[in-house]
N, C-alpha and C positions, 0 to 999 in steps of 0.2 A: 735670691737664688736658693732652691731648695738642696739642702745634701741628703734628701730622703732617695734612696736607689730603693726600686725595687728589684726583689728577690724573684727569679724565676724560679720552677721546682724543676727537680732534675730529672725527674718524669711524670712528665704534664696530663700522662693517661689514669696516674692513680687519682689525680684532681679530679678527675670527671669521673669516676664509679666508686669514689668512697663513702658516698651517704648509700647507694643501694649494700654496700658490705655491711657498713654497719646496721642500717637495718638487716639485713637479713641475721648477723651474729658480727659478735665483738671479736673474735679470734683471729688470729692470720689468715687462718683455713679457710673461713669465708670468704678472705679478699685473693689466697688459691683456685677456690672453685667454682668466683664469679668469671675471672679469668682463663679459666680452663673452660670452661662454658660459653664464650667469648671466642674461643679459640677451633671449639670444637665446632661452630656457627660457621665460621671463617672456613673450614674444611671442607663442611657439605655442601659450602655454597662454590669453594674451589671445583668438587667433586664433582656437581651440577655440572659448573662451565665447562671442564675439561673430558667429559664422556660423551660428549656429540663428537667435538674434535678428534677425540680415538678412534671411533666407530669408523669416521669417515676416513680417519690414515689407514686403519684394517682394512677398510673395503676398497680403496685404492688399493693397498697392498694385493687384495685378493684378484684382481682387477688385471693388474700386473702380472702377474703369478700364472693364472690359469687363463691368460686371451691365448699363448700358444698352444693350449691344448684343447681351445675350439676348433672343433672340423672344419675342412678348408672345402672349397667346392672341387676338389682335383682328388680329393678323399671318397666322393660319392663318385664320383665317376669310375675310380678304377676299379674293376673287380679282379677280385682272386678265389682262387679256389681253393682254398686250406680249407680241412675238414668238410667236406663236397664225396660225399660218396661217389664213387666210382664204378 
């Protein structure tokens, strides 16, 4: 029976990007703004998926908004005389 436990790390994400920090530099900072770099991928790619989805809540919205202010056929038909010289 082995009494070797192993150790998990308490955050399994620094495991997987600390040879590209330290190649890039030895400092914390490096292992900051592989992760903010990481982070800010994460956004443009959120930004991508979620700007069709808006467009199309807007254009429903507008959709909604302005069907009652399409002319109706009872519109063309009636006439009036406002401003109709006399």
């Amino acid at each position: 029976m082995s009494t070797h436990s192993t150790h998990s790390p308490r955050f399994p994400i620094f495991r997987r990007f600390w040879k590209p920090a330290v190649a890039t530099g030895v400092g914390g900072t490096a292992i900051v703004v592989w992760f903010e770099e990481i982070a800010m991928f994460g956004e443009e790619i959120l930004a991508l998926i979620f700007l069709p989805i808006m467009a199309g809540v807007i254009y429903l919205f507008n959709i909604l908004i302005f069907k009652s202010h399409m002319p109706r056929r009872e519109d063309f038909e009636k006439t009036n005389d406002i401003g109709a010289k006399k």
